[in-house]
C-alpha positions as CSV (number, residue, x, y, z in Angstrom):
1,X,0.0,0.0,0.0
2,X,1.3,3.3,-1.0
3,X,2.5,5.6,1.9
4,X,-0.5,8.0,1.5
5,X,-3.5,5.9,1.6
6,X,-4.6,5.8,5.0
7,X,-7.5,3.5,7.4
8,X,-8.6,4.6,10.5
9,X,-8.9,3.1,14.1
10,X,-10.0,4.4,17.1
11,X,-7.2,5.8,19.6
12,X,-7.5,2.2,22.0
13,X,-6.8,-0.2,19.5
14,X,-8.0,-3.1,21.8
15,X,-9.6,-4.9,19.3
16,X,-9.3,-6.1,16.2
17,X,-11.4,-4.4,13.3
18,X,-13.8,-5.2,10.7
19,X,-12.8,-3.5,7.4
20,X,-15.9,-1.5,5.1
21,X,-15.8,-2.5,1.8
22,X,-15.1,0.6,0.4
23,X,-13.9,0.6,-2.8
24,X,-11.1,3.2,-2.5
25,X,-9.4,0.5,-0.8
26,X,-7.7,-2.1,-2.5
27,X,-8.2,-6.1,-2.4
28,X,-4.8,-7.0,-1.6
29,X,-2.3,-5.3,0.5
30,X,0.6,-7.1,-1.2
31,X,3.0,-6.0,-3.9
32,X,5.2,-8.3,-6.4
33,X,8.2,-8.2,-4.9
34,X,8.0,-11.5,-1.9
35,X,9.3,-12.0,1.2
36,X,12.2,-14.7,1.2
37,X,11.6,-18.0,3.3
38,X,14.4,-17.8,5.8
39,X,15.3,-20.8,8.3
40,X,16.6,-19.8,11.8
41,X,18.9,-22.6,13.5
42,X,18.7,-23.9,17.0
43,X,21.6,-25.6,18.0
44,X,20.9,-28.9,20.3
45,X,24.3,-29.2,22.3
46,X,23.6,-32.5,24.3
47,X,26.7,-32.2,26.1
48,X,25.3,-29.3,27.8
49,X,22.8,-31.4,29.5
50,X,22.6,-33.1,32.7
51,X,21.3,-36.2,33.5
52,X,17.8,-35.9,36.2
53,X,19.0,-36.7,39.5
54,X,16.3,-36.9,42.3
55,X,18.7,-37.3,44.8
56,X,18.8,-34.7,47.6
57,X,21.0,-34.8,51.1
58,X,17.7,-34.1,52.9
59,X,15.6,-36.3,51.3
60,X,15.8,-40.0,50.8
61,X,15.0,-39.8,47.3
62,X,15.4,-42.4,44.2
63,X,16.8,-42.1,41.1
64,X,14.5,-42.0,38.1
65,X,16.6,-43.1,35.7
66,X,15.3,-46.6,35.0
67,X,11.5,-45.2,35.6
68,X,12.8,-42.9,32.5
69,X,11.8,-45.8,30.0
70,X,8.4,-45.9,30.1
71,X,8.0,-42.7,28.8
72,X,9.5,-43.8,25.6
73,X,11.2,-40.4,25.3
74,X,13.1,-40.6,21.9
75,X,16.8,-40.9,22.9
76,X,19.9,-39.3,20.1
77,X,21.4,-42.0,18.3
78,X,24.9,-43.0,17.5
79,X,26.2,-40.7,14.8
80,X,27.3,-43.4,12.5
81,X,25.5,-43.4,9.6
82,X,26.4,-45.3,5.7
83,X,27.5,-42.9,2.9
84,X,28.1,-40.2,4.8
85,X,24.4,-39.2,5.5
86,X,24.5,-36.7,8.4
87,X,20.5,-36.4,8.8
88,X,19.6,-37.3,13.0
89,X,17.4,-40.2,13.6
90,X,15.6,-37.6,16.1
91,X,11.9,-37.6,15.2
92,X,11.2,-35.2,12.6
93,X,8.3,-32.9,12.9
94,X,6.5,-31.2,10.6
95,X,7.6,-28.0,9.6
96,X,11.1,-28.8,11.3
97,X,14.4,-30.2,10.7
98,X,16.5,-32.1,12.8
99,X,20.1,-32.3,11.3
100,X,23.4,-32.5,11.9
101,X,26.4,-30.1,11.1
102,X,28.5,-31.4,8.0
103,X,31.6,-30.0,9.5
104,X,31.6,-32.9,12.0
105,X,29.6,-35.2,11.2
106,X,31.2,-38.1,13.4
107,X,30.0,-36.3,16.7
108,X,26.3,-35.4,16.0
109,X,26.2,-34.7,20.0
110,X,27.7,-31.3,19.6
111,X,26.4,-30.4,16.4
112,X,22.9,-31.5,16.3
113,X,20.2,-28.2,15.3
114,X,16.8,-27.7,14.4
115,X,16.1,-25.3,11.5
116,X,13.1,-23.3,12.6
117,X,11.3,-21.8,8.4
118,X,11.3,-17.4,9.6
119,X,10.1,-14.9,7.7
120,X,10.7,-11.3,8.2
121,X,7.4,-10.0,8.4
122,X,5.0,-8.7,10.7
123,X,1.2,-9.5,11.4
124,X,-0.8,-6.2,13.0
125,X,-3.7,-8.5,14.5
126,X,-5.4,-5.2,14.5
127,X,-5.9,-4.7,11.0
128,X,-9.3,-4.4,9.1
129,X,-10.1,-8.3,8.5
130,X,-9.4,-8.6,5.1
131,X,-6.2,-7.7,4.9
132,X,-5.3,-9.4,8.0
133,X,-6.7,-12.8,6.4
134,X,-4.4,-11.9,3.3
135,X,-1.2,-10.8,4.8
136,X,-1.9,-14.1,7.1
137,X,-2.0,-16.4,4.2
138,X,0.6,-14.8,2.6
139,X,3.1,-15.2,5.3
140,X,2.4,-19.2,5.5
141,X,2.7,-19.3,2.2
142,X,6.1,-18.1,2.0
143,X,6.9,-20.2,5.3
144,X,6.0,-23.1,3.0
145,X,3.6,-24.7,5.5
146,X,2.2,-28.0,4.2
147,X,-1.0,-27.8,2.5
148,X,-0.8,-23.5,2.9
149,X,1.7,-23.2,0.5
150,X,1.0,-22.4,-3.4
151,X,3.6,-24.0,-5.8
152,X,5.4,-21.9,-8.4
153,X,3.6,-18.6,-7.2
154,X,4.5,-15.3,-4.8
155,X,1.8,-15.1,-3.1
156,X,-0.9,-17.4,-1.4
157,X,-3.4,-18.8,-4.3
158,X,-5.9,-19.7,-1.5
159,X,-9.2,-17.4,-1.0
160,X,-9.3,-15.2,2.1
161,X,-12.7,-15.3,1.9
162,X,-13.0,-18.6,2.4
163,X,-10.8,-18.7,5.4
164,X,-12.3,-18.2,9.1
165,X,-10.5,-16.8,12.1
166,X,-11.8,-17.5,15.7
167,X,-9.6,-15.5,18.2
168,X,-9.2,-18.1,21.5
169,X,-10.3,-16.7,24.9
170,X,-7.9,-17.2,28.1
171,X,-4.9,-15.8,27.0
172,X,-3.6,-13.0,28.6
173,X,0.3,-12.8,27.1
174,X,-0.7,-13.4,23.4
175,X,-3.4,-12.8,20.7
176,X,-4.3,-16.5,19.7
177,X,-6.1,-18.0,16.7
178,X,-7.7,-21.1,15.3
179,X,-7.0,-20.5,11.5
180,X,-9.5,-22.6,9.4
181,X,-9.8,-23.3,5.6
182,X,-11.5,-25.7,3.8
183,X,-10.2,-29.1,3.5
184,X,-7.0,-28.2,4.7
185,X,-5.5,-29.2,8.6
186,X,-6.4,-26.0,11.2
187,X,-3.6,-23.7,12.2
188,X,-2.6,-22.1,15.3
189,X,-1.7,-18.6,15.1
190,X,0.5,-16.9,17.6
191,X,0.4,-13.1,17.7
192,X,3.0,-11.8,20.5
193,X,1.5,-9.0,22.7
194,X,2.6,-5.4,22.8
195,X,4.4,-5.2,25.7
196,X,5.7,-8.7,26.2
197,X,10.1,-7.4,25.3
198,X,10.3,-7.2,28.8
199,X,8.6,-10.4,30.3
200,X,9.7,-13.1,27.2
201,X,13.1,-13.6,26.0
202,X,11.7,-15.3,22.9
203,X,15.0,-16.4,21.6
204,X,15.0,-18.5,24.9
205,X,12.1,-19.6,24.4
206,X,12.7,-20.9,20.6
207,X,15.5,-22.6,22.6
208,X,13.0,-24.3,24.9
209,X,10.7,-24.8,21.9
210,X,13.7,-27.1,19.8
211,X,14.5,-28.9,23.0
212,X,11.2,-30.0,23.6
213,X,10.4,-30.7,20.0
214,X,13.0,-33.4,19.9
215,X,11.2,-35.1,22.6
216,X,7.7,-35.3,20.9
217,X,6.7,-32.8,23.4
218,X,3.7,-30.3,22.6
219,X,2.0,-29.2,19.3
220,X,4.7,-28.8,16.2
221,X,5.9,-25.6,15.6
222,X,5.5,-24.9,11.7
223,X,7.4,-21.6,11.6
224,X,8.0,-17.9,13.1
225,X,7.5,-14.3,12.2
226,X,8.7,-10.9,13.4
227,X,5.9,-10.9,16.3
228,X,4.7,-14.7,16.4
229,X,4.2,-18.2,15.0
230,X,2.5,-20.6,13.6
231,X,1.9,-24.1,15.2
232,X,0.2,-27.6,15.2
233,X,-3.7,-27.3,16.0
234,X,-4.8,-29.7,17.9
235,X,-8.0,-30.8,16.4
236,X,-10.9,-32.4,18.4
237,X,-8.9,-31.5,22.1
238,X,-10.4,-29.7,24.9
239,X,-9.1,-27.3,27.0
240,X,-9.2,-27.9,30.7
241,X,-11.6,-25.4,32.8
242,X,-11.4,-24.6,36.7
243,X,-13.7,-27.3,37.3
244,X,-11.8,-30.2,35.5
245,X,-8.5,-29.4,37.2
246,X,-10.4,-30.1,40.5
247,X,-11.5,-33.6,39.8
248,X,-10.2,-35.9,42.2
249,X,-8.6,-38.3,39.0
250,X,-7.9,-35.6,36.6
251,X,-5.8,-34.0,39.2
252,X,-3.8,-37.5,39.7
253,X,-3.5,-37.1,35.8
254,X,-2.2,-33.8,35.8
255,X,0.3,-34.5,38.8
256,X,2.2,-37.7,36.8
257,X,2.3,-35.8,33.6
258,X,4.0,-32.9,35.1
259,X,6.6,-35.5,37.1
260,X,7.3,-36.6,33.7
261,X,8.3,-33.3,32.4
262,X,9.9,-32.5,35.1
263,X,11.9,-35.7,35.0
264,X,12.3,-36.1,31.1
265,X,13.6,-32.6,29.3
266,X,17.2,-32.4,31.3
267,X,18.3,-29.0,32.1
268,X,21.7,-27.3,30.8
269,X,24.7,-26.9,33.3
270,X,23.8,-23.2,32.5
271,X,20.6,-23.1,33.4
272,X,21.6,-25.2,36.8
273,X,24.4,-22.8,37.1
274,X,22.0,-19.5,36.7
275,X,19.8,-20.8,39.6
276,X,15.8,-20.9,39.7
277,X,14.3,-18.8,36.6
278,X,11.7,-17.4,39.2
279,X,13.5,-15.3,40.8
280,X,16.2,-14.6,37.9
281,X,13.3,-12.6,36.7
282,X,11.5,-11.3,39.2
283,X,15.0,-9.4,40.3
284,X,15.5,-8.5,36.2
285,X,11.7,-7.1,36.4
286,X,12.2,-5.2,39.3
287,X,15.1,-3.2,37.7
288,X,12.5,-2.7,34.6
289,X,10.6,-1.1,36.7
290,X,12.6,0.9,38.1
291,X,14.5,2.2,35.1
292,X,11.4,2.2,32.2
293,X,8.9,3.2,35.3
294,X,10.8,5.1,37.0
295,X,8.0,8.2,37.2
296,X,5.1,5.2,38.1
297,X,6.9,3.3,41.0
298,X,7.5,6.9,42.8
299,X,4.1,7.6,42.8
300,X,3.4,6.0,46.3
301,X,-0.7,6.1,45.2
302,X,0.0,3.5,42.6
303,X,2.3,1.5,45.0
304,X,-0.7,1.5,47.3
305,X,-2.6,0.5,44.6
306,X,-1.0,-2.1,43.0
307,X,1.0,-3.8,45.7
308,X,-0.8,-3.0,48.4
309,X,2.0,-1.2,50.6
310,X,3.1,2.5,51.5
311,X,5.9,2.8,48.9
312,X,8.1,1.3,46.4
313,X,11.5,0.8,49.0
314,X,9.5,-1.0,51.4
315,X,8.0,-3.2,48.7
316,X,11.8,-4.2,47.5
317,X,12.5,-4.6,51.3
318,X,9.9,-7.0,51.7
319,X,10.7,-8.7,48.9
320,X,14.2,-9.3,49.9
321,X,13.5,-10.3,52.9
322,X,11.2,-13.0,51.6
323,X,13.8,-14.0,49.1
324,X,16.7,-14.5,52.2
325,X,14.3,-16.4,54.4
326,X,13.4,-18.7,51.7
327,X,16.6,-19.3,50.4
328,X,17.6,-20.2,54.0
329,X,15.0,-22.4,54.2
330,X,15.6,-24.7,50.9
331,X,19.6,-24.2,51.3
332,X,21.5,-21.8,49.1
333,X,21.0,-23.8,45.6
334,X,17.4,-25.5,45.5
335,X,17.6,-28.2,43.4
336,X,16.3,-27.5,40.0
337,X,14.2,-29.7,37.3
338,X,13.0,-28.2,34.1
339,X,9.1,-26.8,34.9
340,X,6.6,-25.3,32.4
341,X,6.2,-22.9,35.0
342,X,2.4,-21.5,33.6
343,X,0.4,-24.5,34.3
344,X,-3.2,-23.0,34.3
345,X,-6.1,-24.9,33.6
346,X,-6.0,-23.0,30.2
347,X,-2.7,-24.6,28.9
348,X,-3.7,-27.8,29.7
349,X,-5.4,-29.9,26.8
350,X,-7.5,-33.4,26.2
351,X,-6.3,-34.4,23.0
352,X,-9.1,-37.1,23.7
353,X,-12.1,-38.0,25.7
354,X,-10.6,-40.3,29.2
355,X,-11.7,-43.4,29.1
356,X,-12.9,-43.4,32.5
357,X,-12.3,-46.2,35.7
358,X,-15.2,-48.2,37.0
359,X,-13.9,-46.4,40.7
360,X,-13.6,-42.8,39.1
361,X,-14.5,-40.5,41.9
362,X,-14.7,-36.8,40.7
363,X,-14.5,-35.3,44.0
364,X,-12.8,-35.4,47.6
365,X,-15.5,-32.9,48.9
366,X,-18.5,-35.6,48.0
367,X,-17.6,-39.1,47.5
368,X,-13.6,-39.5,49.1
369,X,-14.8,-42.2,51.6
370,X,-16.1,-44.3,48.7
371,X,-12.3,-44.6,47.3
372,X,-11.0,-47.4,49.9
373,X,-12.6,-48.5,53.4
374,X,-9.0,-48.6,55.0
375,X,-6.2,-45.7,55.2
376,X,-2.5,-46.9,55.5
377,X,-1.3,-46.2,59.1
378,X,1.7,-44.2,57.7
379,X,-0.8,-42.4,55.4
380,X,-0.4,-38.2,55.6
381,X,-4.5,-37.7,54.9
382,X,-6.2,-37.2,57.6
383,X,-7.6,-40.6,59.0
384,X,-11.3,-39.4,58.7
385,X,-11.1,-38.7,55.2
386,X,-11.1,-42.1,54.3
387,X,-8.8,-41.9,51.3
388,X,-6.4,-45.2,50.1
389,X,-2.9,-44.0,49.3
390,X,-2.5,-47.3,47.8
391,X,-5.4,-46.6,45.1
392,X,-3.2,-43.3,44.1
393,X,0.1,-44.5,44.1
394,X,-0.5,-47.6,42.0
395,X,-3.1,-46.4,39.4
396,X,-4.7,-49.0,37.3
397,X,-3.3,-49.7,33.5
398,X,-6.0,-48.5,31.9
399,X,-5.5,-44.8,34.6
400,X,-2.0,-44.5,33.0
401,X,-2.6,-45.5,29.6
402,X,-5.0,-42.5,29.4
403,X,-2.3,-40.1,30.4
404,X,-0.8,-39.4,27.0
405,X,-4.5,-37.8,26.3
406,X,-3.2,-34.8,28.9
407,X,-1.3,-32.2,26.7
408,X,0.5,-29.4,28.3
409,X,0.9,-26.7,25.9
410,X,2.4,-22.8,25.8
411,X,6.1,-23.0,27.0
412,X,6.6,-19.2,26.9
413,X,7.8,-19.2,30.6
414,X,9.2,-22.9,30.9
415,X,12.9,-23.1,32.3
416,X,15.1,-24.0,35.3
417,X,13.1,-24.2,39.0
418,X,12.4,-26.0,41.8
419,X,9.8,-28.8,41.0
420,X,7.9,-27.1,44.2
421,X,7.5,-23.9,42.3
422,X,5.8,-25.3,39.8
423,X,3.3,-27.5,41.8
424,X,2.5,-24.1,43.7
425,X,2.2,-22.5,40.4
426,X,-0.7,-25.2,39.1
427,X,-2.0,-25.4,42.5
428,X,-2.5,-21.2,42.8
429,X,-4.5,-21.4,39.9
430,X,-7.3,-23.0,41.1
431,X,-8.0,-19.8,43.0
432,X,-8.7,-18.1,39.3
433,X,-11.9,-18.2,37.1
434,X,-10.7,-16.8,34.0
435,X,-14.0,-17.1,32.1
436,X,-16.0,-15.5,34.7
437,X,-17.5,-12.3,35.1
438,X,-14.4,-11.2,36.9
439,X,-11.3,-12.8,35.5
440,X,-8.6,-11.2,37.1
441,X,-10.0,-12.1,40.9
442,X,-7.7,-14.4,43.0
443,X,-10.3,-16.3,45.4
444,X,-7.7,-17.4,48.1
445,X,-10.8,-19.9,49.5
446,X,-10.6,-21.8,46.0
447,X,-7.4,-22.9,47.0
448,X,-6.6,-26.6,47.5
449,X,-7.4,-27.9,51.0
450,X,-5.1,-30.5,52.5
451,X,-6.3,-33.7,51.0
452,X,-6.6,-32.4,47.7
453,X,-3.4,-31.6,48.3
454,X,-1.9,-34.9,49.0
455,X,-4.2,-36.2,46.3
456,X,-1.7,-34.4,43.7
457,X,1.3,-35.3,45.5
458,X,0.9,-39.0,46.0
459,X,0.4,-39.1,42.4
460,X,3.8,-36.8,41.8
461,X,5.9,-38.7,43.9
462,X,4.7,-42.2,43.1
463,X,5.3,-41.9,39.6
464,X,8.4,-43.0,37.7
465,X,9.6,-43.7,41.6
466,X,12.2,-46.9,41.1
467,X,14.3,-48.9,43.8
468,X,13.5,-50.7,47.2
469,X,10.0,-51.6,46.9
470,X,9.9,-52.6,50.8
471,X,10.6,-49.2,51.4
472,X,8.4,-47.1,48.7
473,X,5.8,-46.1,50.8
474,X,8.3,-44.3,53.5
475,X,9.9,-43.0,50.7
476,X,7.1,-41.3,49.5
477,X,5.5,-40.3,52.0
478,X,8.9,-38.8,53.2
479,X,8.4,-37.1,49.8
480,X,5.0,-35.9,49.7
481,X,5.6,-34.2,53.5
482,X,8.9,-32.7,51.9
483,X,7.4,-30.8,48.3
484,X,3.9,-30.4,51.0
485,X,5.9,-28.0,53.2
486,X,8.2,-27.2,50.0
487,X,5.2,-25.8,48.6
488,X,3.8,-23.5,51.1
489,X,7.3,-21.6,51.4
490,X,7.6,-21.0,47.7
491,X,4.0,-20.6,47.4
492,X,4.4,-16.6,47.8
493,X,6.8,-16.5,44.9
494,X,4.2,-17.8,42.9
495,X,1.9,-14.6,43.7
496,X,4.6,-11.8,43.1
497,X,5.8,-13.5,40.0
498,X,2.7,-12.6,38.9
499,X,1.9,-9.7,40.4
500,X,5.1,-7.9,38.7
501,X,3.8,-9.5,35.6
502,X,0.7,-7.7,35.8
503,X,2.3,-4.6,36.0
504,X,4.6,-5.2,33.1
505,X,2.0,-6.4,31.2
506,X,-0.2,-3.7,31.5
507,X,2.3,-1.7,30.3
508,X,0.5,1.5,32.6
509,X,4.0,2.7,34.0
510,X,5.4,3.8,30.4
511,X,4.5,7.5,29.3
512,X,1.3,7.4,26.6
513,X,2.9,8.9,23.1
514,X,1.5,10.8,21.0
515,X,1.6,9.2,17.6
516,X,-1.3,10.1,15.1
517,X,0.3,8.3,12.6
518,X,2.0,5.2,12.9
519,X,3.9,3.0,10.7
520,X,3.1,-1.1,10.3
521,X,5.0,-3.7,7.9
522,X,3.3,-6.1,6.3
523,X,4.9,-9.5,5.3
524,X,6.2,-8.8,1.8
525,X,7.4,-5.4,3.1
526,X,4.6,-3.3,2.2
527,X,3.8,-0.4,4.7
528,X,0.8,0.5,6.2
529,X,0.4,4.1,7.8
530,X,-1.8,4.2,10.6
531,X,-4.1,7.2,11.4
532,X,-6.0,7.4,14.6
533,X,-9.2,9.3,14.6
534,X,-12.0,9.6,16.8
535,X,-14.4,6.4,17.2
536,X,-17.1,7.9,15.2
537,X,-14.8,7.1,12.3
538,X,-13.3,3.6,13.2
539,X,-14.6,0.3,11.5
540,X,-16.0,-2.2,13.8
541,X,-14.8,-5.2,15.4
542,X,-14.2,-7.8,14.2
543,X,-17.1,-10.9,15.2
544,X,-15.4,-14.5,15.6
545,X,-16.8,-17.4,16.6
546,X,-14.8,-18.2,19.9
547,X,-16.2,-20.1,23.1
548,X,-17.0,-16.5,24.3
549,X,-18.1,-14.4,20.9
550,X,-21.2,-14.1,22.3
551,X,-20.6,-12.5,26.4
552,X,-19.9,-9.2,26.3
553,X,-16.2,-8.1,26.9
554,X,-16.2,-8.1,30.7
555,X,-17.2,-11.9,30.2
556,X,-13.5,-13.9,30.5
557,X,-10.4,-13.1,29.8
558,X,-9.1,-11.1,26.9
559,X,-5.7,-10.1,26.2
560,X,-6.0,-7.0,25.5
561,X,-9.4,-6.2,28.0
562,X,-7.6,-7.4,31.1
563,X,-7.9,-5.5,33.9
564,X,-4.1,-6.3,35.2
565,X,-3.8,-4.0,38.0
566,X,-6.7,-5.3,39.9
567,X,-5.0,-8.7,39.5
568,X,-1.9,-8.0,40.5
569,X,-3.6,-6.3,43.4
570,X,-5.6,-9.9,44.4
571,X,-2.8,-11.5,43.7
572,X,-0.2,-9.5,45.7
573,X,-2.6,-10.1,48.5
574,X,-2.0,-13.3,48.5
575,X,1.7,-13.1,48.5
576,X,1.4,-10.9,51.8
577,X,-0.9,-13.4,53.7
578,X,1.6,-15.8,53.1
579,X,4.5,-13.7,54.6
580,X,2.3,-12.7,57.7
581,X,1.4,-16.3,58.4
582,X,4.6,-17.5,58.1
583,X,6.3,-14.8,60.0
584,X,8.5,-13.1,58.1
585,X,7.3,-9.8,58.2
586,X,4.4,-8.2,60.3
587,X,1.1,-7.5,59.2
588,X,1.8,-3.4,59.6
589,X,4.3,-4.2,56.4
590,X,1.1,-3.9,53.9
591,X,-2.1,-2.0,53.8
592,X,-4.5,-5.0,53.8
593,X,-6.5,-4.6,56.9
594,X,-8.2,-8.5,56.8
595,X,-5.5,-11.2,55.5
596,X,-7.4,-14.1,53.5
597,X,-4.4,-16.1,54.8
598,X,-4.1,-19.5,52.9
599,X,-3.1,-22.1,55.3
600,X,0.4,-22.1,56.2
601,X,0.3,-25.5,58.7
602,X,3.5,-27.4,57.7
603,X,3.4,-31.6,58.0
């Protein structure tokens, strides 16, 4: 499009807009001249891992490494291959290509990559529909994506009007879509949000992204662009909700798949080396802050309002404090696993409908007697409940062979932690309804009570757990009472991750700009300039079919409609409870005048 011609949209920008069909603008937003296919390579240096160990001086715990084999992880083969053929008998996904380096082929170990099709081009998600359909197909064209990619032509051959976009409620980092077109497999489209430089190291997470992939591990990843990606859809799966993550088996389910991720992607010595992710960013975000929002955290009104103290200094005081007694607490290194570190119910998938156990119970609240009529003497659950530590820690064949139907997707904040931060994480989120009326409220009496609790951990500990049989159940139970209380101290981290996420997010402590114009690249380099006028001149939004295209925009959570400051707030609240209740600071340290304190009773 030339540099004059000009569209409107209002001053906002929340959402995306509907195009008129004026004819004074054009059908197609491309010119002749394409974009080049470009492939970005991930090196895969194996000699940087380390082997899992679960072995800890305080605990008695087993190694895993024999339990390893039945999750038929794909190991690296021996680099010998006839005639000199260097390809990697890694699996190959679509879209991807595992290789190795010709320049020494005899040692694939430190030489193995995965070439990742880029494009330089940038998709404005806010564009009138039309072209945004066009520029999309466009750019998976020239990524060559199977079955989106037109032979022997610049551009896409395939109709935009025939193509449907349904923008996915529940995320709140990214602008996600289901891309549909007849006949052809579904796309996943991956817009990055506006103010996400500061809270994603994406070249980390492309990293994470190629480690993973040679494991079979989450949806393939087709190829990037400037400001997102395109990935596998998974067709037919459903996405967990609050309720789901509750149930007394699916919450077994959830607790085994995440021991074997924790126990099958091993980490870098770097990573082990750098320490826990958690708080490598939280002390990185809290220099962002005070650098980029320098005039926002001075202002002790938004401090009050936002963290729910008298001023910034005593916020970082707190924190550090926290961070001291913590660290005292799990010694000066905590071990480390790789954790997905975002486990919400909204990442979590059912590629398939569970076949279901003839003793399914879907809830401790109503039916946990009915699990066993006898409770091992060494069992942690209370004796009243009723519940049979045997039934959880040796689930049935059909239970396990039903666990490869549980997909963890969305690895934007995976890395290096300890495995207790990331059973906090999943277990803090059942506090959240992010399809509610109020999606940004943290309900601190949602929380897991003590046998739900234990419900999850039996089945982490249990699983994959190898050697002296005679002595399993001490061991786990030794476990269990170790990541129990494990939990509760790093529980708190949890909550102010998030809460300075939030903030970043929001993006409210950088200066508006005045820009009435603005510039936009489209993928074969064409530029779009950008006028904002009032809203009696803006097209409309744009109507897609998602789970919630029909609530109105307080209705769940929208990326670009959430209120982040409240939740930072509710979450921050949380964080503070914590500290009271465990004693590290007193409760004249915040402003909150009644503490919904979780509890804090160690086992």
């Amino acid at each position: 499009m030339p540099t004059g011609e000009i569209y409107s949209r209002p001053h906002t920008g929340h959402h995306s807009r509907s195009g008129s069909t004026s004819s004074s603008r054009r059908s197609s937003l491309t010119r002749s001249r394409s974009s080049q296919r470009l492939i970005r390579t991930i090196s895969i240096d194996r000699n940087e891992e380390v082997a899992i160990d679960f072995s800890d001086s305080e605990l008695d715990l087993n190694k895993v490494n024999d339990s390893l084999q039945k999750l038929n992880i794909e190991e690296l083969n021996d680099s010998s291959k006839p005639n000199g053929n260097t390809e990697s008998k890694l699996p190959i996904l679509s879209g991807l290509k595992v290789a190795v380096s010709s320049m020494n082929p005899k040692n694939p170990s430190k030489n193995e990559y995965i070439e990742i099709p880029y494009v330089k081009a940038t998709l404005d998600s806010t564009l009138p529909i039309e072209y945004l359909k066009k520029d999309l197909l466009n750019v998976a064209h020239i990524l060559c994506i199977r079955k989106w990619h037109s032979k022997n032509s610049l551009e896409s051959k395939l109709n935009p009007d025939l193509l449907t976009l349904t923008k996915i409620s529940g995320a709140m980092t990214n602008s996600i879509f289901k891309v549909e077109y007849p006949k052809i497999p579904s796309l996943l489209l991956r817009v990055y949000g506006k103010n996400n430089d500061a809270i994603i190291d994406r070249e980390y997470e492309l990293q994470i992204l190629a480690r993973l992939s040679i494991r079979s591990i989450g949806p393939s990843l087709y190829g990037c662009f400037e400001n997102g990606r395109f990935e596998q859809y998974l067709e037919n799966s459903s996405t967990l909700g609050r309720d789901n993550i509750r149930d007394w088996k699916t919450s077994q389910r959830i607790a085994r798949r995440m021991k074997e991720l924790h126990s099958g992607v091993p980490l870098l010595r770097s990573e082990i080396e750098s320490g826990p992710a958690s708080w490598n960013k939280l002390l990185k975000w809290l220099t962002i802050l005070e650098t980029r929002g320098k005039e926002w955290v001075t202002n002790d009104e938004n401090i009050k309002e936002a963290f729910r103290c008298d001023n910034w200094e005593h916020f970082k005081k707190m924190i550090h404090k926290y961070h001291d007694w913590l660290y005292k607490q799990e010694r000066t290194k905590p071990h480390l696993v790789f954790c997905h570190n975002d486990a919400q119910y909204g990442n979590l998938l059912f590629t398939a409908p569970v076949v279901e156990s003839t003793d399914m119970v879907n809830s401790i609240d109503s039916s946990a007697a009915s699990i066993s009529s006898a409770t091992s003497n060494s069992s942690l659950f209370p004796t009243s409940s009723g519940v049979s530590v045997e039934k959880i820690i040796n689930p049935t064949k059909l239970e396990q062979s039903q666990d490869s139907k549980l997909v963890v997707i969305d690895f934007e904040y995976a890395g290096p932690n300890p495995a207790a931060y990331d059973l906090a994480n999943h277990l803090s989120e059942w506090m959240h309804d992010y399809s509610g009326a109020y999606p940004y409220r943290c309900n601190s009496d949602a929380f897991p009570n003590k046998e739900q609790i234990l419900n999850f951990l039996y089945s982490y500990v249990s699983h994959l757990q190898g050697g002296d049989k005679e002595n399993r159940k001490t061991i786990i139970d030794n476990e269990v009472r170790y990541f129990y209380n494990s939990i509760i101290r790093w529980r708190a981290t949890v909550q102010l991750f998030w809460s300075i996420w939030g903030i970043l997010q929001s993006g409210t402590f950088e200066p508006e700009k005045e820009e009435p114009l603005q510039e936009s690249v489209g993928p074969n380099g064409e530029i779009y300039i950008i006028k904002t006028e009032g809203t009696e001149d803006a097209v409309q939004p744009v109507v897609v079919d998602g789970e919630d295209g029909d609530n109105d925009d307080d209705d769940g959570v929208n990326v670009d409609t959430f209120d982040y400051i409240k939740y930072c707030s509710d979450k921050i609240a949380v964080f503070w409870s914590d500290l009271v209740g465990l004693g590290i600071i007193d409760e004249t340290d915040c402003t909150i005048t009644h503490l919904n304190a979780l509890d804090i009773t160690m086992i």
